[in-house]
Structures are given as C-alpha cells and as structure tokens.
N, C-alpha and C positions, 0 to 999 in steps of 0.2 A: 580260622575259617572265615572265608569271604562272606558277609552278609549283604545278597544282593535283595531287594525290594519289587515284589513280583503285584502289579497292578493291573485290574480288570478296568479296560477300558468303557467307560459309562458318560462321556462327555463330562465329568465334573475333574474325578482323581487324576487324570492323566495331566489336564487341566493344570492344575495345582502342582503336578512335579513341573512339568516345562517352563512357568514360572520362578519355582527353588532355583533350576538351570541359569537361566539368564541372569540370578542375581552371584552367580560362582565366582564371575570374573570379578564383579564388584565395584562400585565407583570410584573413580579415579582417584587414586591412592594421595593424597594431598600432601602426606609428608616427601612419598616417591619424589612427588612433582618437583619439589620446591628445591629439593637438593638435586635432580635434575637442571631443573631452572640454573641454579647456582653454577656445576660443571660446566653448562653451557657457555654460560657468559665469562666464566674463566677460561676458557679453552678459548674461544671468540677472542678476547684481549691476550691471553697469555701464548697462543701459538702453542709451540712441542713445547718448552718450557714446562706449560701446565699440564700437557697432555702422558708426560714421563712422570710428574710428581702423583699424580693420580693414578699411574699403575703400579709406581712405586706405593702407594697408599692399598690400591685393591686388591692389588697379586701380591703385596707381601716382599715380591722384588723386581726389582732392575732388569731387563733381561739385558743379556750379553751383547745384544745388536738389537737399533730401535729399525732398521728398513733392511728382511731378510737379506742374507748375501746371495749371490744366482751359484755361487757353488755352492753352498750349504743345501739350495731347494734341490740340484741336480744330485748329491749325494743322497740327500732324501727318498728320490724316487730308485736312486741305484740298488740302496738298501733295503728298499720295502719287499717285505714279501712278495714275491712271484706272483700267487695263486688271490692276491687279494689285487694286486694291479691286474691282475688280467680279469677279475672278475669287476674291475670297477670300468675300465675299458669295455666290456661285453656292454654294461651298462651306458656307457656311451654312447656306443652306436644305437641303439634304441631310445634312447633318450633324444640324437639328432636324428633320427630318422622320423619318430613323432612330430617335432617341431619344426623340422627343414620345410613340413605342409602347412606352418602356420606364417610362415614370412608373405606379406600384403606385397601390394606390385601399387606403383607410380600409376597414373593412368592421365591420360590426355583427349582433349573433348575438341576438334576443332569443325567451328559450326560454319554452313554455306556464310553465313554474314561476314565472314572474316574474323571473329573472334574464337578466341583458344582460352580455355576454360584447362582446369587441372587441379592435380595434386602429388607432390611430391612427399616421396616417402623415403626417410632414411634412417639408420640408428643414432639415438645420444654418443654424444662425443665420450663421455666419461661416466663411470658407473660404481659406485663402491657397495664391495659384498660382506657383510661382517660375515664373521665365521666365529660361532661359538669355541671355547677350549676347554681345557681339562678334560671333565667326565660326562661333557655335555658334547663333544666333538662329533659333528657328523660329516665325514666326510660325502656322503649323497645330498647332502643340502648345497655344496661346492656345485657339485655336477649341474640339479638342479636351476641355480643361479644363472651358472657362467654360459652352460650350452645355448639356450636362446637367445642371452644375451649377444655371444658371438653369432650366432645366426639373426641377429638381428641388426648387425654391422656396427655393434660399440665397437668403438675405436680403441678405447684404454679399459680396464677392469684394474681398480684400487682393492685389494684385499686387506684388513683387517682381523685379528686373533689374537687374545688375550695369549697371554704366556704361559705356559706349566709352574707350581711353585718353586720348579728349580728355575726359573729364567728360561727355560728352551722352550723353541714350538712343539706343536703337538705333530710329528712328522707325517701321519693319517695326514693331515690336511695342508699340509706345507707346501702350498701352492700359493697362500697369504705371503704377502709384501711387508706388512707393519706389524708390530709385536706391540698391540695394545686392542688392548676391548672395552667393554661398557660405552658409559655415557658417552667418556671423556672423546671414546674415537668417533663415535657419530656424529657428536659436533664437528670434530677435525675434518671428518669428510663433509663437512655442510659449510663449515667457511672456509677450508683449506688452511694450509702451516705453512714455513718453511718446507717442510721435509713432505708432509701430505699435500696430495694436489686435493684441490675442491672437486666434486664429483657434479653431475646432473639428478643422480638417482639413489639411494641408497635401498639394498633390498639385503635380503637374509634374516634368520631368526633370532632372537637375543634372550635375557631374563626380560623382568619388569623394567628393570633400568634403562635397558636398551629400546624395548619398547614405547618408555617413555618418551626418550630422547626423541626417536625416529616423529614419535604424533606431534612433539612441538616442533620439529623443526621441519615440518610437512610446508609447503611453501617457500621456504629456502630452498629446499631442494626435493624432487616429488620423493615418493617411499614406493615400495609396495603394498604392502600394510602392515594393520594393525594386529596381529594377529591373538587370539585367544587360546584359553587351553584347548588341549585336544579331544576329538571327539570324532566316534564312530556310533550308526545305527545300522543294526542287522537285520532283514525282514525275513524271516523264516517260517516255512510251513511246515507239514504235517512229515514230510520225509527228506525234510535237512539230516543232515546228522549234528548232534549235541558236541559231539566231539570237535568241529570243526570251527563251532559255532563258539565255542568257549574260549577255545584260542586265540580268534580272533577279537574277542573282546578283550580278554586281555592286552593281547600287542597293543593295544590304544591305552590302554589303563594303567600301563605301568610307565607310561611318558610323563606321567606327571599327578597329584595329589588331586590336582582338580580336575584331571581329564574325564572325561562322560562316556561310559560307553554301556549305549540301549540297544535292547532286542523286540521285535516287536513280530509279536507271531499270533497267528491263531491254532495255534495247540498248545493246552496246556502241560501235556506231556512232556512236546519241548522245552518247553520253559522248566519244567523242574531235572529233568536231564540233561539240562545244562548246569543248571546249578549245580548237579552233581558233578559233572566234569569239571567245571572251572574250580570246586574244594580238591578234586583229585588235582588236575594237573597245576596248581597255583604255588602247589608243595616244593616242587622241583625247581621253580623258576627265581633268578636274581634278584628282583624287584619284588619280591610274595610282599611287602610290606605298604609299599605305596598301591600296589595293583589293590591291597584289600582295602586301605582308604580309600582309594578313588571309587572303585565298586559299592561299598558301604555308603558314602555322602553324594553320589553322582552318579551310581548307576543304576538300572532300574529295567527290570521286564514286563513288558506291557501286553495283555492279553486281550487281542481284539475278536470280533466275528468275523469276519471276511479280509482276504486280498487287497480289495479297493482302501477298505479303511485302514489298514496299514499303509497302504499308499502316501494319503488322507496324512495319517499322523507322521511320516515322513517328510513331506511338502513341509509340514506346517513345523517339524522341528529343523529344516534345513540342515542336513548335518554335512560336517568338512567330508567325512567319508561315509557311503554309503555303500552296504552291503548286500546283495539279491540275491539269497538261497531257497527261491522259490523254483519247485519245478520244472518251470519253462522261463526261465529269470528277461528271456528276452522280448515276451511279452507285453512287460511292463516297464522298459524303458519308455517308451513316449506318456506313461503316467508321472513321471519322476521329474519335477522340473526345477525341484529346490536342493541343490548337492552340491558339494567341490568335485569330488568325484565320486562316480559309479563304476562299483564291481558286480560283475554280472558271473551266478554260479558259483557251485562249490568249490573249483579249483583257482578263482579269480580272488585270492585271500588279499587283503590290505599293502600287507607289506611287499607284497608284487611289485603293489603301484608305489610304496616309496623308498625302493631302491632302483628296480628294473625294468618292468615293463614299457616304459617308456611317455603315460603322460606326467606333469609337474606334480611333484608334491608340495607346493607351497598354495597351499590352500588357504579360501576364505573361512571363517569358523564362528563362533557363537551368531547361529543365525544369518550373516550376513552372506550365504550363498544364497541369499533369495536376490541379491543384487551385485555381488562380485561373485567376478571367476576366478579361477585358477592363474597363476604367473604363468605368462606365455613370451612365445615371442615378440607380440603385440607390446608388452609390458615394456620392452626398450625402444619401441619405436614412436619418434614424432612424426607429426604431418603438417604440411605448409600446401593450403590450397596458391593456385595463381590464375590470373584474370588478364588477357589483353582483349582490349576492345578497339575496333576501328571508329574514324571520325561518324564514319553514316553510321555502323553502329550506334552511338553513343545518343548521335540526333537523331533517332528512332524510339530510342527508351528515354529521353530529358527529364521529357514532359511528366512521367510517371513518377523519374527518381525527384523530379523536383518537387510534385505535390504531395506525397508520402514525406520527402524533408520539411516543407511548412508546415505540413499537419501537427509533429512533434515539435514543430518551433523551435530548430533546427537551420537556421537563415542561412549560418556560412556553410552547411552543407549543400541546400540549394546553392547556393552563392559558387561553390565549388565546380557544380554543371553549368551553371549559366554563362561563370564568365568565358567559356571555352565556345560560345556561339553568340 
C-alpha cells in the first residue's frame, strides 16, 4: 500500500515538507565528483583509447562498432514497428510545429546618422545529445533534443548512447552515432577524440554521473542543465475527479525513487479519494515498488482553504510540471508564474506534454522554474550584436564615451576615441 502524507496547510507544516523536498537531491555527491573528476581528465589526455576502456569497464562490454554504421541505423528504422514510427513521427510534427514559433529573427537598426546598429542570430555549429540506454531509453527525449535544435539551424547533432549488455544499440533510439555513455562520453564531447568531434553544447538526460560530468564541464562547453529528480504538482478542486488525479501522480512517481509528486487541493474529500485510487490502481502498474517509495518519502497531499492559496503554494514550490484540474483551470493561468510546464484541465494529463503535444519536456526542476525555462529553440541559438558608426557619428558622441572612459580610469579606452580626431 502507497503511504501518501495528507497535510493541512497552516503556514508552518507545509513549511517543513518543502524543506525535506529540496534536501532530496542532496549535496553534491563528493565521492560522484571525484571519480567524475578523474574520467574526465582520462578521457581529456586519453582520447577514444580511454573513452572504450571505460565502457568496456561500465557496460560490461565492447560493443561491436564504437561510430554507428548508416546501414545498421537505416535497418533500424526499416525494422521498427510501424505503429510506434508512425506514432513517434505524429509526435513530430507537433513537436516542430510548437517550436517552428519559437525561432528569434536577426534584426537591423539603421539610424538617420548613418549608423547601423544590429544583431545577428544564428544556430551553434555543433551540438551533442546523450541518449540514455538500456532500461532507461527514451526515445521522446531524442525528439525533444534534436527538433529545435534543427530548427534552430545546428549544423551537426553528435549523438551519444551507452550500449545494451549484449554490445548492441538500443534500436528505439538508433539515431545515436557513438556507442558509449556516462561520464566517459561527456567529456568526449567536451574536448573532442579522434573519432568524436568536440561539440558547442551538450544537452540530454543522464544518471548522476552524467549529470555530474555535464556541471563540471559547463564552460568548456555550455549544457542545458542540470537537471533534478522528477516532479509534478496537481491543484485540484472540489470536482476533479480522484481517478484522474491519482494517475497522474503516479506517471511522475514511478520515474524515479526520488521523484515528488504533490496534490494540493481544497477538499479533503479529494484528497482521501485519491488516496484511495492511487492503493487501487498502483496494483496493476510495473513500477508499484518505486511508485510507493517515491509517494511514501516525497510525496505529499496538502489541504489548503481556497484557490489563491493553492496558487500561493504552487508559485512557491516551482514545480517541473504543473497540473490545473480546477473548474475553469484557465482562469488561473496568469496566477501561475513559477512552472516548466502548465497543463490546463482534466484531459491535458502530463504525459501529453512528454511525448505529444508538442511543447519540450526537458524541463527546469527542484525549484529552479522560478528562474529557467524549458529547452527551446532559443537553447541552440547564439547572438552577435554589430555596430557601424560614421566619422560625424563618432565626433558627436567622443566627448561622452571619452569622459565615462576617465572616469573608470580607463586611459587607452579614451585613448582609443581620441586618437581618431
């Protein structure tokens, strides 16, 4: 039986869980670190060399080919089920049709004075995507990745993917290049091999290893992020239904031991009608055993007075995903400013949004949708402002840029306008 943890919110208890929460992820794991540390700077010095002994070390084995062959990915896709390619294409186009509106436009400023002001916008040259494998294999977190990226104008996409214990790809997602994962390939993509080219950006989900790798080697090459366990908050009223409400908490619960997933309602009715649904339907589901860890140490039903203060306790938990099975759920979007993402109503369930619907699912999480968003287009795009100034131009503003350069004491910046008149 799932023991979920049913709190009346009173400004202290509620308090005190969101607290527990934030300490789930934990402090940077120092043993992690260190042997992270260590992979990296082997991989840094040893190229593919280190990068095969190390999967020879984590997978157990060698795989048959360390850089996919392009027939083996074309038999892949020949092979795959029909009804799961055509449903992962359906996802597609929904996936670039969301993001096709988020590609930025260059723009150009050119003033009566004669100068031309601007900014240029274009995608990174090169981009690597790890892809989880084995039993962790998503092939939607591919889609996810690669589609804005390409709508974003990368030029190259390096894929990454641990092996199967037999040496093979996981063919779900054999659209990876390289047949190696963890640390070992992060680094690879962060200082490039032989055989791996060095990337701009590394993005995708990993274990803690992977995640490690990605925080330290942030400035070699940017990341997406950091990501945390998973988590969803449900805000539910008096005529949700419990049934809908329970499922969807679980879908988050069963990602992982640590994941969180809170309901935060003003009926307590609901709240214990769900509890009963989620011991009913938890029976039947694959994961019943992580779903009940993570519910038992992480999850939690919070029973407020009103609407707003659900709101209130939403804001202030920032959750990756956010749920609105209120009434008129669309009311209270412009109250909701802390999320990865918002589902709005009862049929707008989670896992919509991370296979189909079409915005990203690689979402910010413990808290920090108070200050990132979701992987967008934006996420493979740089920008390069440009400046031309004419001579009268220039002897029009001197005088300004030259006293603001003394003032910082700054001589050969002044020095730099001056000696041009």
């Amino acid at each position: 039986m799932a023991e979920i943890k049913k709190i009346f919110v009173n400004g202290k208890d509620e308090v005190e869980f969101f607290k527990q929460l934030e300490k789930r992820s934990g402090e940077t794991n120092k043993k992690v670190t260190a042997v992270v540390n260590e992979i990296i700077e082997t991989v840094r010095e040893g190229g593919d060399n280190a990068v095969k002994a190390y999967t020879e070390k984590f997978d157990g084995k060698l795989p048959e080919y360390y850089e996919v062959p392009r027939d083996v990915i074309n038999d892949a896709l020949t092979e795959a089920d029909q009804d799961f390619v055509d449903a992962m294409l359906n996802a597609v186009a929904n996936i670039t049709d969301f993001h096709q509106r988020q590609k930025s436009q260059s723009f150009i400023n050119a003033k009566e004075n004669g100068c031309i002001l601007g900014q240029k916008v274009r995608g990174l040259n090169r981009v690597g995507l790890y892809v989880p494998g084995g039993t962790a294999a998503y092939p939607s977190s591919v889609l996810m990745n690669a589609v804005p990226a390409k709508i974003a104008g990368v030029k190259e996409i390096i894929m990454v993917t641990p092996p199967l214990k037999d040496g093979t790809p996981n063919k779900d997602i054999l659209v990876a290049v390289f047949m190696s994962g963890g640390a070992q390939a992060i680094a690879a993509l962060a200082y490039g091999t032989e055989e791996i080219p060095k990337v701009d950006k590394i993005v995708g989900p990993g274990n803690i290893y992977v995640a490690t790798a990605k925080k330290l080697l942030y400035g070699v090459v940017d990341i997406d992020m950091v990501a945390g366990p998973s988590e969803i908050l449900v805000m539910a009223d008096e005529k949700a239904n419990p049934k809908f409400i329970a499922a969807d908490l679980m879908s988050q619960a069963e990602h992982d031991k640590l994941a969180s997933a809170i309901l935060v309602t003003t009926s307590e009715s609901i709240a214990d009608r769900t509890i009963e649904e989620i011991n009913r339907q938890v029976q039947t589901l694959s994961r019943k055993e992580i779903i009940e860890s993570s519910l038992e140490n992480y999850g939690a039903i919070l029973i407020c007075n009103t609407k707003d203060e659900a709101c209130d306790l939403a804001n202030r938990f920032a959750p990756e995903h956010l749920e609105v099975l209120f009434e008129n759920p669309m009311e209270y979007l412009g109250r909701l400013d802390n999320a990865g993402s918002i589902f709005l109503g009862q049929y707008a369930s989670e896992p919509l949004g991370d296979y189909y619907a079409g915005p990203n699912h690689v979402l910010p999480t413990s808290g920090t949708a108070r200050f990132f968003s979701p992987l967008s287009v934006n996420s493979f795009e740089k920008r390069s402002s440009f400046t031309y100034y004419t001579e009268d131009a220039l002897r029009e503003a001197k005088d300004d840029i030259v006293l603001i350069a003394e003032k910082e004491g700054l001589t050969a910046h002044a020095n730099a306008i001056k000696v041009r008149f």
